[in-house]
C-alpha positions in Angstrom: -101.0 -53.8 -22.6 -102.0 -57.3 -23.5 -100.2 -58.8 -26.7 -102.9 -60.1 -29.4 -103.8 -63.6 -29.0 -102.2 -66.2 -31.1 -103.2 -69.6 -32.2 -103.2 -72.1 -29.9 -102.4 -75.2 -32.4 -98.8 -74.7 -34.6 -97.3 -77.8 -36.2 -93.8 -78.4 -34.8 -92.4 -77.4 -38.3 -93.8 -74.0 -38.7 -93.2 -73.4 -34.9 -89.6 -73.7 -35.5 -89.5 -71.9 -38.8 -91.2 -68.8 -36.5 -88.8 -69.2 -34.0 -86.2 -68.7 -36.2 -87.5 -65.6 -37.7 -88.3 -64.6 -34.3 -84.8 -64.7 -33.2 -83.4 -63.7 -36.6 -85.0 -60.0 -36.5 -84.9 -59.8 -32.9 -80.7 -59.8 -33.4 -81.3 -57.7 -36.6 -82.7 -55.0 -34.5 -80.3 -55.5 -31.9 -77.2 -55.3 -33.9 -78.6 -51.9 -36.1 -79.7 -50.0 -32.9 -76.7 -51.3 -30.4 -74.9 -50.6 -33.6 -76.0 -46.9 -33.6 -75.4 -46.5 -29.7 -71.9 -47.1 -29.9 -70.5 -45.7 -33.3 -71.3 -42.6 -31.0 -68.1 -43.1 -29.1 -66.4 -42.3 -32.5 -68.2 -39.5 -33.0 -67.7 -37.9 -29.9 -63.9 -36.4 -30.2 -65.0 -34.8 -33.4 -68.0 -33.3 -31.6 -65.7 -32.3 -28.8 -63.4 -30.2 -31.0 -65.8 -29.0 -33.2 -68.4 -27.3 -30.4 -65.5 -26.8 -27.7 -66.8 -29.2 -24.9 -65.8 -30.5 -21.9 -65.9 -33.9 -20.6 -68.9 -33.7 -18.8 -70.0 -31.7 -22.0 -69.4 -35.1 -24.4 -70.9 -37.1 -21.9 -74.4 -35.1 -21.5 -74.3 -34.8 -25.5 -74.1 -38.8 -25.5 -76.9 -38.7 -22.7 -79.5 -37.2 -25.0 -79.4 -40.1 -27.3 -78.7 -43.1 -24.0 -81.0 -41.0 -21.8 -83.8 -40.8 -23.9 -83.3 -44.4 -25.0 -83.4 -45.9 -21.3 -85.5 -43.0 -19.7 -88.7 -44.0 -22.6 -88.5 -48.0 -22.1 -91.7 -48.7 -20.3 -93.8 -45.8 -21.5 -92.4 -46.9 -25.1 -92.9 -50.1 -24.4 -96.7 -49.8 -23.3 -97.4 -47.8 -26.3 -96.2 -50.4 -28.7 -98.2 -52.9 -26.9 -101.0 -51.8 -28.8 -98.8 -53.2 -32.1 -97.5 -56.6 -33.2 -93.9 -56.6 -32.6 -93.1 -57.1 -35.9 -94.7 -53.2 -36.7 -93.0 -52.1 -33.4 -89.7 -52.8 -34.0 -89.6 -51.8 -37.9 -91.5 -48.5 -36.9 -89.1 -47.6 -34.3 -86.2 -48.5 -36.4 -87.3 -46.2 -39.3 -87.5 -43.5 -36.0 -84.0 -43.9 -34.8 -82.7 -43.6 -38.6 -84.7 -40.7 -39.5 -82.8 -39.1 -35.9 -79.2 -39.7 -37.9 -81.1 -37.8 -41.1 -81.9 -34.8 -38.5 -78.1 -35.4 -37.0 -76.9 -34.9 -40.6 -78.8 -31.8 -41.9 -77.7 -30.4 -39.1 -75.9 -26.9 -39.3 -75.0 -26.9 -35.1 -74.6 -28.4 -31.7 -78.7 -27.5 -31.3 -79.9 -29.4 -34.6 -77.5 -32.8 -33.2 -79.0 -32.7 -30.1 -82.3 -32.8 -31.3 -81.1 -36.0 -34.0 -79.6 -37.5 -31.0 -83.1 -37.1 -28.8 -85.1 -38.8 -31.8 -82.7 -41.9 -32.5 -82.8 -42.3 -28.8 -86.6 -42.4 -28.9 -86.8 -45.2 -31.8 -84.1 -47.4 -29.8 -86.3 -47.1 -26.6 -88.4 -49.9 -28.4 -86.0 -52.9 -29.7 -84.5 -53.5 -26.1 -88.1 -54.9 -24.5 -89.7 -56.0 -27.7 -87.1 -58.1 -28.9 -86.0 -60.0 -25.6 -89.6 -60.8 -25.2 -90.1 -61.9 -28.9 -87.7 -64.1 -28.3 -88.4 -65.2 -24.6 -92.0 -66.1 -25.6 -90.8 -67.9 -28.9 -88.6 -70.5 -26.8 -89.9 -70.3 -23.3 -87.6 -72.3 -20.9 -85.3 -73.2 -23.6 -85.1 -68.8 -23.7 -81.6 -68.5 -22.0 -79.5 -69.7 -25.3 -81.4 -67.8 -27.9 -81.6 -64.8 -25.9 -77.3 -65.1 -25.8 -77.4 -65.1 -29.3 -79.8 -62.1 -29.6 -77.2 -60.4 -27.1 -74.3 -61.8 -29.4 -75.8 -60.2 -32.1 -76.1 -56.6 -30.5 -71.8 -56.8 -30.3 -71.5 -57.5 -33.5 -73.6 -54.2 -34.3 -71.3 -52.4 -31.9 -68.1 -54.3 -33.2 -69.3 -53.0 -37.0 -70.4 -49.8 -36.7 -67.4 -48.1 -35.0 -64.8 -49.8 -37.3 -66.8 -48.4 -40.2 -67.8 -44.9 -38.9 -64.4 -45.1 -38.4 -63.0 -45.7 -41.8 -65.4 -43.2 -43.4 -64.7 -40.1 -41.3 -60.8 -40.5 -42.7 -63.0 -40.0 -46.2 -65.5 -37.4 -45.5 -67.1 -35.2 -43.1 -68.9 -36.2 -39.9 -72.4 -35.3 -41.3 -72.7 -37.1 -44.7 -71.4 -40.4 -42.3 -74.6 -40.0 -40.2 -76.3 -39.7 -43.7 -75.2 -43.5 -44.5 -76.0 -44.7 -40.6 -79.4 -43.8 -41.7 -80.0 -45.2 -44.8 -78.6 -48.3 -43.1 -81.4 -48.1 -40.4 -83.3 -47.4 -43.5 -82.6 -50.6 -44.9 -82.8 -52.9 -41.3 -86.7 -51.3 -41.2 -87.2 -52.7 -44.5 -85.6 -56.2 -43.6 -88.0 -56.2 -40.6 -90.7 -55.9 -42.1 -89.6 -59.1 -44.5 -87.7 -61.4 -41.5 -90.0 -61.1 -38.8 -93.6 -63.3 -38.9 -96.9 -61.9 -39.4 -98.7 -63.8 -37.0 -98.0 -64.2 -33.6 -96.1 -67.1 -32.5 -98.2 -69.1 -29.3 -96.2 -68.0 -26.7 -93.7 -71.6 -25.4 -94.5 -72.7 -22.0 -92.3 -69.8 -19.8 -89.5 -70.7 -16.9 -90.7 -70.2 -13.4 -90.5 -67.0 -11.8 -91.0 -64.8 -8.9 -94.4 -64.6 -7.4 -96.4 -61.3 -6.4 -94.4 -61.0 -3.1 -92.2 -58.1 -1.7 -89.3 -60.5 -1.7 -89.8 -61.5 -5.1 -89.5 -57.7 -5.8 -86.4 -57.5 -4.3 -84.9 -60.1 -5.2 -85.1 -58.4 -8.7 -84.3 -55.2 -7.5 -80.8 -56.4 -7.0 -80.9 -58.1 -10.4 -81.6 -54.6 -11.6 -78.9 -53.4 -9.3 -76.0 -55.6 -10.6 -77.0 -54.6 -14.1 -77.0 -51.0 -13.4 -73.4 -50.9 -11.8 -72.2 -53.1 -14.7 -73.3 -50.8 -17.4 -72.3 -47.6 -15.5 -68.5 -49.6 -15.7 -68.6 -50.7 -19.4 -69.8 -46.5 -20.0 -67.4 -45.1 -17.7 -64.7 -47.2 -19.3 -65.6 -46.3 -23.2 -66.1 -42.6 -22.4 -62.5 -42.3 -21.8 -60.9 -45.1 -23.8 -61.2 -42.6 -26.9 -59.1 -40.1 -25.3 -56.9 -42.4 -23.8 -56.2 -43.9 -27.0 -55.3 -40.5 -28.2 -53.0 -39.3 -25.1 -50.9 -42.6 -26.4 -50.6 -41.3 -29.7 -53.9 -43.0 -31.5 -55.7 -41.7 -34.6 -59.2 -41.5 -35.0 -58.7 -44.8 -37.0 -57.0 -46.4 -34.2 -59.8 -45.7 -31.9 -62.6 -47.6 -34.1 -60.2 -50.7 -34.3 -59.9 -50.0 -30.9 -64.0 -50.4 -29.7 -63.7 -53.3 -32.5 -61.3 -55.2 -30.5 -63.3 -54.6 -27.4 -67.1 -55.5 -28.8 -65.2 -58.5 -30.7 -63.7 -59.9 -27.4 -67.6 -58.6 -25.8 -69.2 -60.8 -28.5 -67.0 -64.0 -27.4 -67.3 -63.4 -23.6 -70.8 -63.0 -23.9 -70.8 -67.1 -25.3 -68.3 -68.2 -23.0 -70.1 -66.2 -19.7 -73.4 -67.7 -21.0 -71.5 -71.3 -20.6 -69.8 -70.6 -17.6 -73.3 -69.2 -16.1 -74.8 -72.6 -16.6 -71.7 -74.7 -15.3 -70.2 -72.6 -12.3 -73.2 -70.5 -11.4 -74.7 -66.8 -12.4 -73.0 -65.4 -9.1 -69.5 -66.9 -9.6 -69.8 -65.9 -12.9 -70.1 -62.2 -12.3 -67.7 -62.1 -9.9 -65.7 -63.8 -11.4 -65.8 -61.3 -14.5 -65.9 -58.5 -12.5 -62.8 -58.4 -10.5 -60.9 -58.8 -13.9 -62.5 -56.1 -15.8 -61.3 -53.9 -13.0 -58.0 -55.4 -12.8 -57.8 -54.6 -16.8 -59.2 -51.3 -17.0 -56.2 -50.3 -14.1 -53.6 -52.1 -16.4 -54.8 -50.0 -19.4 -53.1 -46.8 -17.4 -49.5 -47.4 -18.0 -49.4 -49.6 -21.1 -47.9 -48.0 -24.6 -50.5 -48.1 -27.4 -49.3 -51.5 -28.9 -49.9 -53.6 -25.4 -52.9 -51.7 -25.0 -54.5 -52.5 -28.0 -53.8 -56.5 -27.6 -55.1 -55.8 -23.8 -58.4 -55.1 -25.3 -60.5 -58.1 -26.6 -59.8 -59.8 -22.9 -60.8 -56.4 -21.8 -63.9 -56.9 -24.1 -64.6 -60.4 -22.3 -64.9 -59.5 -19.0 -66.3 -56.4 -19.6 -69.3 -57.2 -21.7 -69.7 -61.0 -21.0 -71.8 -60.2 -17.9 -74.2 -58.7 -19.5 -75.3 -61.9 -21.5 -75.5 -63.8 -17.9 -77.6 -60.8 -16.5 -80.3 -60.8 -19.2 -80.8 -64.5 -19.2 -81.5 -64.3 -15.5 -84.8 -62.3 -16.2 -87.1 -64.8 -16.5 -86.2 -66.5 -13.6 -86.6 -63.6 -11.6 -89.7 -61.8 -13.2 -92.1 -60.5 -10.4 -95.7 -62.2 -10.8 -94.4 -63.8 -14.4 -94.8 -60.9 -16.1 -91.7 -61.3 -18.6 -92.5 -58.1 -21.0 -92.6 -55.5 -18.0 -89.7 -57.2 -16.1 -87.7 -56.7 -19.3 -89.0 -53.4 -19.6 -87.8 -52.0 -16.2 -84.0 -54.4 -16.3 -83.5 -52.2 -19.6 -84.6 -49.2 -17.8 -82.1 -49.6 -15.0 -79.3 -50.5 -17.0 -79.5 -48.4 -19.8 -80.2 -45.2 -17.4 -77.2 -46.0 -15.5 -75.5 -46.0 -18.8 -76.9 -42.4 -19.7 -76.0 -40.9 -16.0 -72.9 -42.6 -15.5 -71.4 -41.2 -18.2 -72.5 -38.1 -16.8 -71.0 -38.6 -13.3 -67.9 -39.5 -14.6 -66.9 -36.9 -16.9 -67.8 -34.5 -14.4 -65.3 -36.4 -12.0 -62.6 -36.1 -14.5 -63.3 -33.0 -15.3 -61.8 -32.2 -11.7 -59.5 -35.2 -11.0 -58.4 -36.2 -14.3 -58.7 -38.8 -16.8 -57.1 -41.1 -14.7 -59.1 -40.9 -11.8 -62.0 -41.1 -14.3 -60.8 -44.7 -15.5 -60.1 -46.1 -11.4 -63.4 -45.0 -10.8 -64.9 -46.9 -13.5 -63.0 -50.3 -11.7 -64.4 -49.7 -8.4 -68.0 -49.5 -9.7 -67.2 -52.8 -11.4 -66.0 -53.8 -7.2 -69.3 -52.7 -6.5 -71.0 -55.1 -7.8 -69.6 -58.0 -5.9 -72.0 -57.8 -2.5 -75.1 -57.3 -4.6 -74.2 -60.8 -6.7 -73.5 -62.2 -3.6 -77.3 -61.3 -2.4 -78.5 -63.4 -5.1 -77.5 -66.7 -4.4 -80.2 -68.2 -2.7 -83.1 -66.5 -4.8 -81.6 -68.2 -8.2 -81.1 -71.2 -6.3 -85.1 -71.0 -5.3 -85.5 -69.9 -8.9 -83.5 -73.0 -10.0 -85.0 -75.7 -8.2 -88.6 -74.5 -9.8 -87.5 -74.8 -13.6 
C-alpha cells in the first residue's frame, strides 16, 4: 500500500524535532510490545504447573502469541498501510493490551490462549511500522537510530520480566496481566501524544538491491542468518527458566535472571552496532556467534551463582546480532522497497522464534533439557556459512552508499 504523501519542503529545525519524535515512539512501541513478548518467559512455569503441560506444551502455548505475531507481519502490515503510522501503531498497541485483559479474565487454559492469539495480533504491527518510521526519518544516516530503536526494545524485555517478576511473589498470575495491560493502555495513549501528525518527507534512502534474482537472494540469506539467530536466542530462553530452577532458582531468581540477559542484550546490541561498522557485518556475527554457543554450553555445569554472572556476557553475544542484522536491511532491500523488505526480515525471524521453540521442546521432551540447550548452540554454528555468503553482496551494497 502506498504511505500518504508528505510535504516536500521541511525547515531543518522541524525536520529534526520530527525525527526525534519519530524515533522516540518508534522505541516506545518497541520497548512495550518486546516488553510483552518476553515477560512471557516468566509466565510460562506458572502456566506449566497450573494446566499440567509439557515442554513442547509451554512452547506451543508461547507460539500462539510469537506465531501469530510473526505469522500476521505482511498481511498486518498492508492493512495498516491504509493508516498513518502514528494511528497504526497506537491502534495496535491498544489491541495487544486489550489481549492481556482477555488473558486476565480468563477462567482456563482456553480463555489464555485466545488473550495470547489477540496480543500477538496487535504486536504483528510495531515490528514493520516502526523500523520504517524510522528508516524513512533518517535515510542513510538510518543504521544508528534504528540501534537505538533496537536498544529500546531490550530495555522493554530487561523491564517487564524483572517486574512480572516481583509482582507474581505479591499476587496471582491474572491480576499481573491486568496491570501489563493497563501499561499497554497507557503506551497507546503516549502514542498518540509522541509521535507526529504529519508525515515526515521521507530522507534520501541508502542504496539497495535491484529487481534481480540475485538481489533476492542475497536477502534471502539475510533472512536466513536472522532466522537461525532468533531460533538460538528462543531455544536458549525456553529452557533457561527451568534451568534456573533445576539449580535451585525461585521464580524471582528467574526474572533477575532474563534482566541480566536483556541488560547485557541492550549493551551488545551498541557495542555489535560499533563493531559492525569497524570490523565488518560478517565478522561481526561470527564473531558473536561462536561465543553464544560457547556460553550457552558453559551454562550446563555452572552452580546458580557463576551462572547468574555468566549471563549479561551471555546477553551480549546472544542478542547483539540482532542490532547488526536489522541495520543491514536497507542495504539489501530487493527493488528499494524498505517497508516490505522489513516486513518479510520480521516475518522470518520472528516465525523462526514461534517454531523453534516448538522444535525444541519437543526435542527435549525426548532427549532432555540438556540436549535441548546444545541444540540451541549448534543452531547458533549454523549460522556461520550463511554470514560467510554475504560478504561480497554487502561489499557491493557498501561501495554504492
Amino acid at each position: 500500500m502506498s504511505r500518504a504523501q508528505p510535504l516536500t519542503d521541511t525547515p531543518p529545525d522541524e525536520r529534526t524535532a520530527t525525527q526525534r519524535r519519530s524515533l522516540g515512539g518508534a522505541c516506545l512501541a518497541h520497548a512495550l510490545h518486546d516488553g510483552y513478548t518476553d515477560l512471557l518467559y516468566v509466565l510460562l512455569p506458572v502456566w506449566q504447573a497450573e494446566f499440567g503441560l509439557s515442554y513442547a506444551g509451554v512452547a506451543a502455548l508461547r507460539s500462539l502469541y510469537y506465531g501469530t505475531m510473526g505469522g500476521l507481519q505482511i498481511p498486518a502490515d498492508r492493512l495498516a498501510g491504509r493508516l498513518s503510522i502514528r494511528a497504526a501503531l497506537a491502534l495496535s498497541t491498544l489491541v495487544a493490551a486489550v489481549g492481556f485483559v482477555v488473558m486476565g479474565l480468563s477462567g482456563g487454559l482456553f480463555g489464555l490462549c485466545a488473550g495470547l492469539v489477540l496480543a500477538g495480533i496487535g504486536s504483528s504491527i510495531q515490528h514493520p511500522r516502526a523500523s520504517l518510521l524510522v528508516s524513512d526519518a533518517y535515510g542513510r544516516a538510518a543504521r544508528g537510530p534504528l540501534g537505538i530503536y533496537n536498544f529500546a526494545g531490550d530495555l522493554g524485555k530487561a523491564t517487564f520480566p524483572v517486574v512480572v517478576a516481583l509482582l507474581l511473589g505479591l499476587m496471582a498470575w491474572r491480576p499481573v496481566a491486568g496491570l501489563m495491560a493497563l501499561a499497554g493502555l497507557a503506551a497507546a495513549v503516549a502514542l498518540v501524544a509522541v509521535l507526529p501528525r504529519r508525515p515526515l518527507p521521507p530522507a534520501p534512502a541508502r542504496a539497495a538491491g535491484g529487481d534481480t534474482g540475485q538481489s533476492r537472494k542475497d536477502f534471502n540469506l539475510l533472512m536466513g542468518v536472522g532466522a537461525l539467530d532468533t531460533a538460538t536466542r528462543m531455544g536458549t530462553l525456553l529452557f533457561l527458566p527451568f534451568l534456573l530452577e533445576a539449580k535451585g532458582g525461585t521464580g524471582a531468581t528467574t526474572g533477575l535472571a532474563l534482566a541480566l540477559v536483556f541488560a547485557g542484550g541492550a549493551f551488545g546490541k551498541a557495542v555489535c552496532g560499533w563493531l559492525g561498522e569497524r570490523v565488518g557485518v560478517v565478522r561481526c556475527v561470527i564473531v558473536t556467534e561462536i561465543v553464544t554457543a560457547a556460553l550457552v554450553a558453559a551454562l550446563l555445569p555452572l552452580p546458580l551463582g557463576p551462572t547468574l554472572v555468566l549471563l549479561p556476557l551471555l546477553g551480549i553475544a546472544l542478542n547483539g546480532t540482532s542490532s547488526v542484522l536489522y541495520g543491514t536491511v536497507p542495504d539489501l532491500a530487493p527493488r528499494g522497497d524498505t517497508g516490505r523488505a522489513f516486513a518479510l526480515f520480521y516475518t522470518a525471524v520472528i516465525g523462526s522464534g514461534g517454531l523453534a521453540p516448538i522444535a525444541y521442546g519437543a526435542f527435549a521432551d525426548r532427549a532432555g533439557e540438556t540436549a535441548g540447550l546444545l541444540a540451541a548452540a549448534a543452531t547458533a554454528l549454523a549460522t556461520v556459512p550463511l554470514a560467510l555468503a554475504l560478504r561480497r553482496p554487502l561489499k557491493e551494497a557498501e561501495a554504492q552508499r
